[in-house]
C-alpha positions in Angstrom: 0.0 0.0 0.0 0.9 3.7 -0.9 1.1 6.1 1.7 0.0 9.8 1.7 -0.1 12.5 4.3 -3.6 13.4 5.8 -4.6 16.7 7.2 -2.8 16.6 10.6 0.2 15.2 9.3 -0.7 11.7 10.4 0.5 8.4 8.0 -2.5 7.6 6.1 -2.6 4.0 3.8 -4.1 4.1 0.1 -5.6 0.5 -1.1 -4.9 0.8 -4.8 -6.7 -2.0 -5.2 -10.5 -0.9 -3.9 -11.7 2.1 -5.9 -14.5 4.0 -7.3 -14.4 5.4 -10.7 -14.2 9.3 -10.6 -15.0 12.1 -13.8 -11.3 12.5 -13.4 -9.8 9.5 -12.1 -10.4 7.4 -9.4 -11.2 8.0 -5.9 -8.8 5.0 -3.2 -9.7 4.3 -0.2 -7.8 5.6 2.7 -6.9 3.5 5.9 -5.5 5.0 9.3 -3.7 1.8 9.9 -1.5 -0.4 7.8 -3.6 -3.4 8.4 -7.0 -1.9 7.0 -9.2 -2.0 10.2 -10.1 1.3 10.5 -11.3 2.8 7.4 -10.7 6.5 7.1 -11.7 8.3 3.9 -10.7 8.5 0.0 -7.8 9.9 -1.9 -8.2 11.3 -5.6 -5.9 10.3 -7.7 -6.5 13.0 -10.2 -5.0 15.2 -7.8 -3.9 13.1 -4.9 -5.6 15.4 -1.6 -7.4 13.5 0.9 -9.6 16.5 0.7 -13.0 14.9 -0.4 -16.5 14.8 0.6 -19.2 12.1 1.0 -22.7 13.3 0.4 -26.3 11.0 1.6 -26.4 9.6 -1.9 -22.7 8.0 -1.8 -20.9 10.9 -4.1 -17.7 11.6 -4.1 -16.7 15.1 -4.3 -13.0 16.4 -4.5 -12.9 19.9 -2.9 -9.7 20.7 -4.9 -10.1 19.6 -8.5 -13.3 19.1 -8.7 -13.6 15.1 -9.4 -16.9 13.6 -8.6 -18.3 10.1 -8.8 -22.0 9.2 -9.8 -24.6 8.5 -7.0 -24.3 4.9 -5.7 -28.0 4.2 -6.7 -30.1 6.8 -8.8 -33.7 7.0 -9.7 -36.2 9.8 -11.1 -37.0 10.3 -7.5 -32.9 11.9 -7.0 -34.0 14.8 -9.7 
């Protein structure tokens, strides 16, 4: 596993291997610990920040670049 720097300096560890696809690129997932028990967040890899958000419909939203995934599940009702 990669690692990457997380916003208060800590060691976090990328999964290269479980994604989601992104506009951009993909969004990682992001553990605090090297043995993936506690699951901490996402990393774009279009810009590699750890600065994302999760909205109630399971988007993905980089604050820097702007990479976003598609909702999780979607129907008419989501409009």
């Amino acid at each position: 596993m990669n690692t990457v720097v997380g916003p208060n300096q800590e060691t976090l560890y990328v999964d290269s291997t479980e994604g989601t696809r992104g506009q951009k690129g993909p969004f990682y997932v992001v553990y605090a610990d090297p043995n993936r028990q506690v699951r901490w967040g996402f990393v774009c890899s279009n810009c590699n920040t750890t600065d994302n958000a999760v909205d109630s419909m399971g988007r993905i939203h980089c604050n820097r670049c702007s990479n976003r995934t598609k909702a999780e599940e979607w129907d008419a009702a989501h409009e």
